[in-house]
Short mmCIF file of the C-alpha atoms (twelve columns), coordinates in Angstrom:
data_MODEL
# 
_entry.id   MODEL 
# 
loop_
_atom_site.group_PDB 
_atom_site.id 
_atom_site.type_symbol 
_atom_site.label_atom_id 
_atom_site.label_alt_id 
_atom_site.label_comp_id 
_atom_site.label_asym_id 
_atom_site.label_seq_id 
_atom_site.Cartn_x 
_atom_site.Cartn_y 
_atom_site.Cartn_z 
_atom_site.pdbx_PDB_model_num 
ATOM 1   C CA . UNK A 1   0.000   0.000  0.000   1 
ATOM 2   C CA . UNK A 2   1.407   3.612  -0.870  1 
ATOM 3   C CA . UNK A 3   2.285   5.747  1.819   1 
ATOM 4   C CA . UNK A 4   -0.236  8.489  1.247   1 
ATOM 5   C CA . UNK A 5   -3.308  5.871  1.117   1 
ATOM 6   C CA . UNK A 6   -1.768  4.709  5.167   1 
ATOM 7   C CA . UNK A 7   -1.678  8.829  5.800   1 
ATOM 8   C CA . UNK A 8   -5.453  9.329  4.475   1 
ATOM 9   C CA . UNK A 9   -6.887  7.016  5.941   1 
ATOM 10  C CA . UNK A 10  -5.281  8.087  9.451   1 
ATOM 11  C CA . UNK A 11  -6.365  11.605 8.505   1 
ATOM 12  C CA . UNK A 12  -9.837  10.307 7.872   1 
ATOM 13  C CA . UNK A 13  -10.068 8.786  11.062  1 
ATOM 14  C CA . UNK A 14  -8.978  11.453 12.709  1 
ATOM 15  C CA . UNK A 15  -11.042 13.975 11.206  1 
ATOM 16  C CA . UNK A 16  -14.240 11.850 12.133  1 
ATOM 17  C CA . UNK A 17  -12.843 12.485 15.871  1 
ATOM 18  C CA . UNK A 18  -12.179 15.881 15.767  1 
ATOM 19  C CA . UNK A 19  -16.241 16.864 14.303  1 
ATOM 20  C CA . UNK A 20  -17.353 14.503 16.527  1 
ATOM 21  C CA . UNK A 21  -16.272 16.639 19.036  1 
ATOM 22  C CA . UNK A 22  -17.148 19.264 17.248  1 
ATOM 23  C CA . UNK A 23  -21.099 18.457 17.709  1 
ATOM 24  C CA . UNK A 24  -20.593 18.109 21.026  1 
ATOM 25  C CA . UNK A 25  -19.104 21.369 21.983  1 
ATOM 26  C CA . UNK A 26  -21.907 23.223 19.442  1 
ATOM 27  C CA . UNK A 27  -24.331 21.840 21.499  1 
ATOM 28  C CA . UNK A 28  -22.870 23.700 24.904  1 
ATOM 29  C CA . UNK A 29  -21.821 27.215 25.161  1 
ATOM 30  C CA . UNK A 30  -19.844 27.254 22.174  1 
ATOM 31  C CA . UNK A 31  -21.351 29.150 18.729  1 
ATOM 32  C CA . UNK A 32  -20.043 27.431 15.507  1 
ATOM 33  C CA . UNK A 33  -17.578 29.923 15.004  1 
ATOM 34  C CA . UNK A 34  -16.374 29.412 18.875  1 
ATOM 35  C CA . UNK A 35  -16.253 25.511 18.211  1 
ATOM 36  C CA . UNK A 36  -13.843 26.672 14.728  1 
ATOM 37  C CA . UNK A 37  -12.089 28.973 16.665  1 
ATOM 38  C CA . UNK A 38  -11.526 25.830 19.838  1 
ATOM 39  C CA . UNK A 39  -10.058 23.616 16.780  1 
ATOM 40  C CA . UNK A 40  -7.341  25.676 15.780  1 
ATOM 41  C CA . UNK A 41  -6.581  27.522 19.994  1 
ATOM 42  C CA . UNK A 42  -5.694  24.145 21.416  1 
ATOM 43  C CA . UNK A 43  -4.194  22.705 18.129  1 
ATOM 44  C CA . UNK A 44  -1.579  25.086 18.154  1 
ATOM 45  C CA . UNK A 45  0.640   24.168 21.285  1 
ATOM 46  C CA . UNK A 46  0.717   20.108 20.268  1 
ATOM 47  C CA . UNK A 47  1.727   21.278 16.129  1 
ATOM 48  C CA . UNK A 48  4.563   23.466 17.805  1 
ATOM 49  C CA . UNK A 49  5.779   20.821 20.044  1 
ATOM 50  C CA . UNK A 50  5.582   17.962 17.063  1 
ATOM 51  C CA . UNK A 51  7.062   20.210 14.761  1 
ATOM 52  C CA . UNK A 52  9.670   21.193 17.093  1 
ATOM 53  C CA . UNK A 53  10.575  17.612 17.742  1 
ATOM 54  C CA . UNK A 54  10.448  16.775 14.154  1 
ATOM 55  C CA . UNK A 55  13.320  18.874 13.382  1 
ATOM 56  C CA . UNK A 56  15.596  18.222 16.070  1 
ATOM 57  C CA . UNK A 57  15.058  14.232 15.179  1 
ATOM 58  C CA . UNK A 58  15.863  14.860 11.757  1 
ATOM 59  C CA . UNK A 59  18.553  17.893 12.238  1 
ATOM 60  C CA . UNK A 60  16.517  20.662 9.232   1 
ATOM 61  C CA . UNK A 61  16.713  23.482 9.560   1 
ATOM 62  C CA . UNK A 62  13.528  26.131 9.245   1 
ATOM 63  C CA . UNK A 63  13.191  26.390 5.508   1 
ATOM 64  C CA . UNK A 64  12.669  29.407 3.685   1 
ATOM 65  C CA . UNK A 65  8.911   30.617 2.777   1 
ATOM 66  C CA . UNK A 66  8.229   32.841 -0.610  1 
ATOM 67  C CA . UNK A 67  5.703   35.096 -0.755  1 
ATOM 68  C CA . UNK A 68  3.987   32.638 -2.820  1 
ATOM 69  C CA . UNK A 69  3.807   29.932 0.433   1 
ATOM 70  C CA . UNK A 70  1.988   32.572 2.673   1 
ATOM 71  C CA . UNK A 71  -0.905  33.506 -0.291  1 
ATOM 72  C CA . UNK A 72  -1.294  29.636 -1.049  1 
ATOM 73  C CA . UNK A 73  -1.727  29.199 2.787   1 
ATOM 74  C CA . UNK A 74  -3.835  31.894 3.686   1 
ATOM 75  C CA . UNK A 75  -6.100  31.119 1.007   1 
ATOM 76  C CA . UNK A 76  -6.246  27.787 2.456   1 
ATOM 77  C CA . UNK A 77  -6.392  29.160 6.194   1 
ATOM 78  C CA . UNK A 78  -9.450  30.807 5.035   1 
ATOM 79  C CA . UNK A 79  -10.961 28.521 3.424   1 
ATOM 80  C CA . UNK A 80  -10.916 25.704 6.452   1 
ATOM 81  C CA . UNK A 81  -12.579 28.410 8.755   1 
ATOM 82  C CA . UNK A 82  -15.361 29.244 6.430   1 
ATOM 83  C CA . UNK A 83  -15.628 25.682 5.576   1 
ATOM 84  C CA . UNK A 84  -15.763 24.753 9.394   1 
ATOM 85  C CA . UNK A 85  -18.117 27.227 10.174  1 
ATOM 86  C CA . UNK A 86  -20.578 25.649 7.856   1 
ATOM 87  C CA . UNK A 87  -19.876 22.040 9.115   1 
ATOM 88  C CA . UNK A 88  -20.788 22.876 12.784  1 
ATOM 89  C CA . UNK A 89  -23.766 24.966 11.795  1 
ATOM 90  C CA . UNK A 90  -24.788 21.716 9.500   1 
ATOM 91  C CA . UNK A 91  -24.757 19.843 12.553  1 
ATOM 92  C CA . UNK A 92  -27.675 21.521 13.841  1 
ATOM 93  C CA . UNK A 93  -29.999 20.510 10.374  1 
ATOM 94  C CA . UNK A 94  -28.506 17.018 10.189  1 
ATOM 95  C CA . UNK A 95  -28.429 13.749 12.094  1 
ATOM 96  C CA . UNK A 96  -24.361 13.729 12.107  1 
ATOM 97  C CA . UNK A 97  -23.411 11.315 9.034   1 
ATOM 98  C CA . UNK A 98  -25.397 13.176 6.780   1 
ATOM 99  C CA . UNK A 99  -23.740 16.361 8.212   1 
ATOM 100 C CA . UNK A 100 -20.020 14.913 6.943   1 
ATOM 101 C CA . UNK A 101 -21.435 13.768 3.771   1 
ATOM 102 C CA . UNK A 102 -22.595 16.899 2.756   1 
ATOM 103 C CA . UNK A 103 -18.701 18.364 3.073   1 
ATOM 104 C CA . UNK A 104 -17.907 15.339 1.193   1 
ATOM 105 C CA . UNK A 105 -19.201 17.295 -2.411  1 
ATOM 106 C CA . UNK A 106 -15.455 18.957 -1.958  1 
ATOM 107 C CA . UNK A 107 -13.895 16.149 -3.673  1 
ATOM 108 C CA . UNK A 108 -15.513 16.896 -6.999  1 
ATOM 109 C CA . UNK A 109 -14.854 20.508 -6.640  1 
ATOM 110 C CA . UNK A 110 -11.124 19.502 -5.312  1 
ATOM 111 C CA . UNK A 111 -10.713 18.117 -8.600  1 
ATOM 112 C CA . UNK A 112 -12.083 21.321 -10.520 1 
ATOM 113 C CA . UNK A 113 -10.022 23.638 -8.605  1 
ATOM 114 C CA . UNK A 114 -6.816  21.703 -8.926  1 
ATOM 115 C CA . UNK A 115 -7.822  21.113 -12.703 1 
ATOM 116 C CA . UNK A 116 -7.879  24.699 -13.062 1 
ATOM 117 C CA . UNK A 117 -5.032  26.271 -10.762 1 
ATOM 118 C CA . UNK A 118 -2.746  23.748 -10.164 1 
ATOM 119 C CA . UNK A 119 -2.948  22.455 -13.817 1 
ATOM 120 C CA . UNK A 120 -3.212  18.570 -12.205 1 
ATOM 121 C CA . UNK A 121 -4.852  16.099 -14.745 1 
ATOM 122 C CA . UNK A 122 -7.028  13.087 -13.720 1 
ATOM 123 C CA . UNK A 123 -7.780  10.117 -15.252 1 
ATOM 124 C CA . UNK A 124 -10.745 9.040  -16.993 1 
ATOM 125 C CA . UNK A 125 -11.149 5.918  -14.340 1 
ATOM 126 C CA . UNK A 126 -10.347 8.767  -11.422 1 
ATOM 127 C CA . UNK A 127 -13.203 10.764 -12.992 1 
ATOM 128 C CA . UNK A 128 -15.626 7.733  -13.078 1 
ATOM 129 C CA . UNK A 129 -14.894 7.363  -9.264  1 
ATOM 130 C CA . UNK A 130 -15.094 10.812 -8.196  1 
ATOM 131 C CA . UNK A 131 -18.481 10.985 -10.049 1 
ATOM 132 C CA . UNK A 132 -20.047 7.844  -8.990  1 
ATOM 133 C CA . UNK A 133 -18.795 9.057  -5.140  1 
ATOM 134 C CA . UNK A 134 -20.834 12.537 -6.121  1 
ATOM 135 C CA . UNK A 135 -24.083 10.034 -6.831  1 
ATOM 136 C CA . UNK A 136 -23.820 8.911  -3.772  1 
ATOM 137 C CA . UNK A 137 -23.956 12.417 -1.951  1 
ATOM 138 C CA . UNK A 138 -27.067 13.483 -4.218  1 
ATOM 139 C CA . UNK A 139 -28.514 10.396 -2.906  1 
ATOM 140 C CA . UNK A 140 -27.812 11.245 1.013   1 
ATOM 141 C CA . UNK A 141 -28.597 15.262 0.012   1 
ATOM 142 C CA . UNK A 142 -32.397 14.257 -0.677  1 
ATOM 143 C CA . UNK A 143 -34.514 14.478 1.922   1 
ATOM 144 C CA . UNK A 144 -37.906 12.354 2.243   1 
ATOM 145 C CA . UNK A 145 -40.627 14.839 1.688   1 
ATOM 146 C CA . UNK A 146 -43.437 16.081 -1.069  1 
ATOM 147 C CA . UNK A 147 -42.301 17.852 -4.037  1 
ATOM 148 C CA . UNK A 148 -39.726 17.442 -6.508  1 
ATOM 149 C CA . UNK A 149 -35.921 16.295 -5.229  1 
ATOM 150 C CA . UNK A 150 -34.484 19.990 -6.481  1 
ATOM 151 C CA . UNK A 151 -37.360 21.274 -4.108  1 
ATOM 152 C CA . UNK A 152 -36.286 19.285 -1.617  1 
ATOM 153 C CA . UNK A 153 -32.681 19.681 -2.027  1 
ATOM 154 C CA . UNK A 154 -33.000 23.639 -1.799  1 
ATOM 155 C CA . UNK A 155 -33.079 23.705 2.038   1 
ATOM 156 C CA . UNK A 156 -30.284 25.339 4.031   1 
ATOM 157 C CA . UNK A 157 -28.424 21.706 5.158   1 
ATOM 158 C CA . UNK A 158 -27.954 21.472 1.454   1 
ATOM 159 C CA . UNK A 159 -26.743 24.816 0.815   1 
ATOM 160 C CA . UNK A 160 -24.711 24.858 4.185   1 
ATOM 161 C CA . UNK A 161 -23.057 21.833 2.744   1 
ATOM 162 C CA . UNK A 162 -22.275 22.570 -0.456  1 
ATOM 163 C CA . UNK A 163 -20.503 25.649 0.655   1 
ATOM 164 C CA . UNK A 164 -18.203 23.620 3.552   1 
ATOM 165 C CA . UNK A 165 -17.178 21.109 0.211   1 
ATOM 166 C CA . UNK A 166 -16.066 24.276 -1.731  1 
ATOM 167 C CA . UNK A 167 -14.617 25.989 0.991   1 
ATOM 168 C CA . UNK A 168 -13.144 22.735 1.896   1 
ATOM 169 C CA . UNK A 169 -11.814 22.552 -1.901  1 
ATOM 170 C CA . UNK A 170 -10.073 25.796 -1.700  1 
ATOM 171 C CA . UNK A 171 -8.684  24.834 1.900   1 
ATOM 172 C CA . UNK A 172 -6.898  21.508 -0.211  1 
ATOM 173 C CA . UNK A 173 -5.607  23.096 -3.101  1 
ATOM 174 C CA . UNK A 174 -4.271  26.078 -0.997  1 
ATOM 175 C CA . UNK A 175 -2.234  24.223 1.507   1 
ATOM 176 C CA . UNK A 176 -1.344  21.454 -1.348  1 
ATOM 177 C CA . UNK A 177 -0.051  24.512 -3.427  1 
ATOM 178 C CA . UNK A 178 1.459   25.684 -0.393  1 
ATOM 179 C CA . UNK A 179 3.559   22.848 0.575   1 
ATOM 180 C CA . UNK A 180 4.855   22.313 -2.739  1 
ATOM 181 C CA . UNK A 181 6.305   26.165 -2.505  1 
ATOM 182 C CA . UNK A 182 9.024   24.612 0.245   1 
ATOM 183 C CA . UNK A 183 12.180  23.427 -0.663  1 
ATOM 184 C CA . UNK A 184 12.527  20.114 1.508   1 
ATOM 185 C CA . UNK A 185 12.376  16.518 0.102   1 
ATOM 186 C CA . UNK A 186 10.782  15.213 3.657   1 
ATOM 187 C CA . UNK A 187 6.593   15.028 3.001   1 
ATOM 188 C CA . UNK A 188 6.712   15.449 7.240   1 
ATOM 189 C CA . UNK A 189 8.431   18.413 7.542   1 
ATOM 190 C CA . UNK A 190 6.803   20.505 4.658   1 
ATOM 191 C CA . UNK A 191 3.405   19.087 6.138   1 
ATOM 192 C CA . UNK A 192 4.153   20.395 9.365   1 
ATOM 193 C CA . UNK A 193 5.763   23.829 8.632   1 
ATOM 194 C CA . UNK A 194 2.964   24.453 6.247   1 
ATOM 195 C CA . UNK A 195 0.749   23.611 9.157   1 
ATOM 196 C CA . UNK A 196 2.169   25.386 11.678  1 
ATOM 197 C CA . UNK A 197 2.193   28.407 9.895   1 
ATOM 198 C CA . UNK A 198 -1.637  28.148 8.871   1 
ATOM 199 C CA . UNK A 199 -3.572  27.507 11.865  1 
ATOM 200 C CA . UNK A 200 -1.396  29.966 13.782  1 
ATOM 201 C CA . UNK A 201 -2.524  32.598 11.534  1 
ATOM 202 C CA . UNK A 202 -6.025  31.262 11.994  1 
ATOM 203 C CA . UNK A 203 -5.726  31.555 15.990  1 
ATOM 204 C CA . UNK A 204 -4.329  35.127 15.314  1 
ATOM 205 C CA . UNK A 205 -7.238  36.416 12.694  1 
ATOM 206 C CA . UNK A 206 -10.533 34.394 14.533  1 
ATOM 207 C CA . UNK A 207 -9.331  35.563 18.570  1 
ATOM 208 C CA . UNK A 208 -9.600  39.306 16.676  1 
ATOM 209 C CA . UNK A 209 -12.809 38.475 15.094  1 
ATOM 210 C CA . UNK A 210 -14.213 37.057 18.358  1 
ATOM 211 C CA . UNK A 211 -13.041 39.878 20.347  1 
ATOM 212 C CA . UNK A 212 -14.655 42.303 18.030  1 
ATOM 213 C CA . UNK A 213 -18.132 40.175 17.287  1 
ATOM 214 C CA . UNK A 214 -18.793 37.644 19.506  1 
ATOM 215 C CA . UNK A 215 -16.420 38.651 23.120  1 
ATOM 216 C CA . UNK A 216 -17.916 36.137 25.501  1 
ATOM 217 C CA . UNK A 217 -16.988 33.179 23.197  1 
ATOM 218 C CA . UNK A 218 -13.279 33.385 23.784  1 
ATOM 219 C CA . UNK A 219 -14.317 32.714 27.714  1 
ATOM 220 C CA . UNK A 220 -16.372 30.107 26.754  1 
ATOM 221 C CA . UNK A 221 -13.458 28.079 24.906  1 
ATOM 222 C CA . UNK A 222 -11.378 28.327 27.741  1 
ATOM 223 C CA . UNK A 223 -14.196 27.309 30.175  1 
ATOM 224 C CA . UNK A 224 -14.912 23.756 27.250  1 
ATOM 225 C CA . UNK A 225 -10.780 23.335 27.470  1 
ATOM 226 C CA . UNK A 226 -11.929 19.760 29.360  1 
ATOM 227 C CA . UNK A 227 -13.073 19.085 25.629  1 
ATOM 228 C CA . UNK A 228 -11.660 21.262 23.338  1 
ATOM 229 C CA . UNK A 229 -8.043  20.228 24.220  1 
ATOM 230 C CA . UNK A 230 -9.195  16.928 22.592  1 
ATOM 231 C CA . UNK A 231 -10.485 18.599 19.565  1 
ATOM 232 C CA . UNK A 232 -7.336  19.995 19.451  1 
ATOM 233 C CA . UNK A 233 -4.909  16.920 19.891  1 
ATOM 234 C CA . UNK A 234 -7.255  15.606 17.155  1 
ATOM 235 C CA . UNK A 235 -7.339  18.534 14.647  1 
ATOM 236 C CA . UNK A 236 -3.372  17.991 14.804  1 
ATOM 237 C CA . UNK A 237 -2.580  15.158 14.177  1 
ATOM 238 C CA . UNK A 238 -5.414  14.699 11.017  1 
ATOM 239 C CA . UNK A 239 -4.067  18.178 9.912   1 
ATOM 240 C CA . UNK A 240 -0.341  16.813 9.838   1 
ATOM 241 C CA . UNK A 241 -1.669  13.815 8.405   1 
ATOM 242 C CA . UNK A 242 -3.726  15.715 5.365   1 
ATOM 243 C CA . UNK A 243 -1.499  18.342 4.878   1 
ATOM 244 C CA . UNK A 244 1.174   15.093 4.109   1 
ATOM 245 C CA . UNK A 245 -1.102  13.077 2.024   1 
ATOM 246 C CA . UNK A 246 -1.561  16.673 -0.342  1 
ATOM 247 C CA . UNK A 247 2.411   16.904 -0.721  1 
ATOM 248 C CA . UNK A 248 2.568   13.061 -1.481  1 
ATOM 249 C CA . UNK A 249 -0.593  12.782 -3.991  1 
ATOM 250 C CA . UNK A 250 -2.813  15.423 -6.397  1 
ATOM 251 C CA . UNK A 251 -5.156  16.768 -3.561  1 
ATOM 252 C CA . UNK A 252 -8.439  14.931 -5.822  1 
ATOM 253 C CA . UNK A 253 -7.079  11.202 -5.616  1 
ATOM 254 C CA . UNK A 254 -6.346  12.214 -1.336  1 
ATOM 255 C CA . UNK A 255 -9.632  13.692 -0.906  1 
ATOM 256 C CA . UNK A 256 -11.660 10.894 -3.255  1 
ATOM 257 C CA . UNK A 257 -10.147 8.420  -0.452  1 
ATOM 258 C CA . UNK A 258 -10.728 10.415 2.043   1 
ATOM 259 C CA . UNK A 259 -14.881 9.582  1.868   1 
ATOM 260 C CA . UNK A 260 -13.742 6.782  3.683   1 
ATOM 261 C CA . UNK A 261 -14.367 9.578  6.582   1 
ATOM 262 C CA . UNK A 262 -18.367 8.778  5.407   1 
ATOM 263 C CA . UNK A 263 -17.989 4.998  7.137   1 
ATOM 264 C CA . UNK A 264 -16.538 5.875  10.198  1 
ATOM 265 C CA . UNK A 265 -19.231 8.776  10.928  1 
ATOM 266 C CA . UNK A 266 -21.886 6.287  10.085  1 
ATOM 267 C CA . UNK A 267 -20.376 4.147  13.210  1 
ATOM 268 C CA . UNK A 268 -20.231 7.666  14.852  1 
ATOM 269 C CA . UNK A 269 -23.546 8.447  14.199  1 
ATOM 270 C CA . UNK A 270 -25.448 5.118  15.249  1 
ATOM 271 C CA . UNK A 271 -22.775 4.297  18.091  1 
ATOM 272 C CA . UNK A 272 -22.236 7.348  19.813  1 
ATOM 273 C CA . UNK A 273 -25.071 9.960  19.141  1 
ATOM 274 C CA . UNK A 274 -27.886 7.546  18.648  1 
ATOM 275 C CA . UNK A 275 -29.071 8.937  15.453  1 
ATOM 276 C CA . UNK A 276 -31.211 7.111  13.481  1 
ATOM 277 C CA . UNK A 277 -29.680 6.618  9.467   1 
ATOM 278 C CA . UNK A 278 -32.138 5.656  6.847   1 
ATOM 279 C CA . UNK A 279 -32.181 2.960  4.316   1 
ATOM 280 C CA . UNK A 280 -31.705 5.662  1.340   1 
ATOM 281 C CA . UNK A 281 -28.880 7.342  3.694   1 
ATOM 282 C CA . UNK A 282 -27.091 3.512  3.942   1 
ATOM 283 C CA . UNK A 283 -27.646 3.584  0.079   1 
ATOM 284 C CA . UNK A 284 -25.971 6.879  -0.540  1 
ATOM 285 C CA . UNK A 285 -22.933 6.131  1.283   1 
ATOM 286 C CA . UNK A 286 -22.666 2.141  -0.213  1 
ATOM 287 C CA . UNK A 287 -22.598 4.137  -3.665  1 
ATOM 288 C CA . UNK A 288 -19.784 6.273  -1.832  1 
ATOM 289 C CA . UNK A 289 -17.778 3.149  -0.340  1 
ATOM 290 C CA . UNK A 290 -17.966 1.611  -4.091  1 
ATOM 291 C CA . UNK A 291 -16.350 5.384  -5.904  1 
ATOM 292 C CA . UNK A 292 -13.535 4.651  -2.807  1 
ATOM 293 C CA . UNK A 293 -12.608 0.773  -4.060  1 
ATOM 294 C CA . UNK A 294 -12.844 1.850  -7.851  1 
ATOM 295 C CA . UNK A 295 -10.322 5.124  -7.051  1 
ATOM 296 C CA . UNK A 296 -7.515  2.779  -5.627  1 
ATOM 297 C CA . UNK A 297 -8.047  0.392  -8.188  1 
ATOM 298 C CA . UNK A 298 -7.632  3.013  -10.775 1 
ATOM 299 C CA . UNK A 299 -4.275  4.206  -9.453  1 
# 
């Protein structure tokens, strides 16, 4: 097995964690930009500390960053917080499998966005799984109701979604693009330097938006810490473990095996928050397991 299918699955897994927690701070004290804002706070101390460690193990030094690193980051520093914000809020229109599958329409647009700014081609067979995985999220998407599915699809879960999975898209081609601007040979070290460098400019930019619109929510992360420093450990290490799998593989083939994420919040759902999934829902992401087995089969 390649190294970057090992990596994305671990950053799949851990992902599942870290909005699992995620749902459960959003339903406390925490707004879903406070829950965002909790990811990256107590994420930063164990990314310093790894990175830290990282390079005294392997003796590199701190490479140098272009100009060109910081706008591919920030573009994908922005795009995880918008993209988060919508994921938490889903949370509250979902059951929470549904909620993840929604995000899951980034792969498609993952692929679009690195077709068109990265200049990174896919195969036909990579395009057959990528669109039989997107048949599979129009299949969760529909709700059961009267009226026609594009009725019933126009509903604020739907749009809510759709927006995470193209901020989510411009989040992976950012820090992919990003990565690839530093001039180390070790996948580890760019991953972590690159990741570093992003969520401490997201701790910087959301504590000033907090401050200015929403004040009492910086108390209320510190008063969740007994939670939130999980959601942190957890946002970590699947960060470090995406942000590797994008300098390894095209960010479209790592995100098309990342709906693997869609079977392990199905467990999450059912197992831990008691939510009741539907027979069309178990259908939807069967369609999605089959687009994962035909994308590694292709490669």
């Amino acid at each position: 097995m390649e190294l970057w299918i090992t990596v994305t699955l671990f950053a799949a897994f851990f992902q599942t964690l870290r909005f699992m927690l995620h749902k459960v701070l959003s339903m406390g004290a925490l707004s879903a930009t406070g829950s965002t804002f909790a990811r990256f706070a107590y994420a930063l101390p164990p990314a310093l500390l790894f990175l830290g460690a990282w390079m005294l193990q392997s003796g590199q030094p701190w490479p140098q960053l272009p100009p060109a690193f910081w706008a591919y980051a920030w573009v994908g520093a922005l795009g995880q917080i918008l993209a988060t914000i919508c994921v938490v809020a889903l949370f509250q229109q979902r059951n929470f499998a549904v909620g993840i599958t929604f995000k899951k329409t980034e792969v498609i647009q993952t692929a679009l966005l690195g077709l068109v700014l990265l200049h990174e081609t896919i195969s036909l067979a990579g395009w057959g799984a990528i669109l039989i995985g997107l048949l599979g999220v129009l299949l969760l998407s529909d709700t059961p109701g009267p009226g026609s599915l594009l009725r019933r699809m126009a509903s604020r879960a739907v749009a809510l979604g759709l927006a995470s999975g193209l901020f989510f898209a411009f989040s992976s081609v950012g820090y992919r693009a990003a990565s690839l601007q530093i001039g180390s040979e070790d996948p580890v070290m760019r991953a972590a330097v690159t990741y570093v460098c992003v969520v401490l400019s997201q701790v910087i930019a959301m504590a000033l938006w907090l401050r200015w619109r929403e004040p009492g929510q910086i108390a209320a992360v510190w008063s969740a810490r007994r939670v939130a420093v999980w959601l942190g450990l957890s946002s970590m290490l699947g960060s470090i473990s995406w942000f590797t799998a994008f300098t390894l593989q095209t960010a479209a083939y790592v995100q098309a095996l990342g709906q693997v994420e869609l079977i392990f919040s199905l467990a999450a759902s059912m197992l831990f928050f008691h939510e009741r999934v539907t027979r069309r829902e178990l259908a939807g992401i069967g369609v999605l397991t089959l687009s994962i087995l035909m994308l590694v089969l292709a490669l």
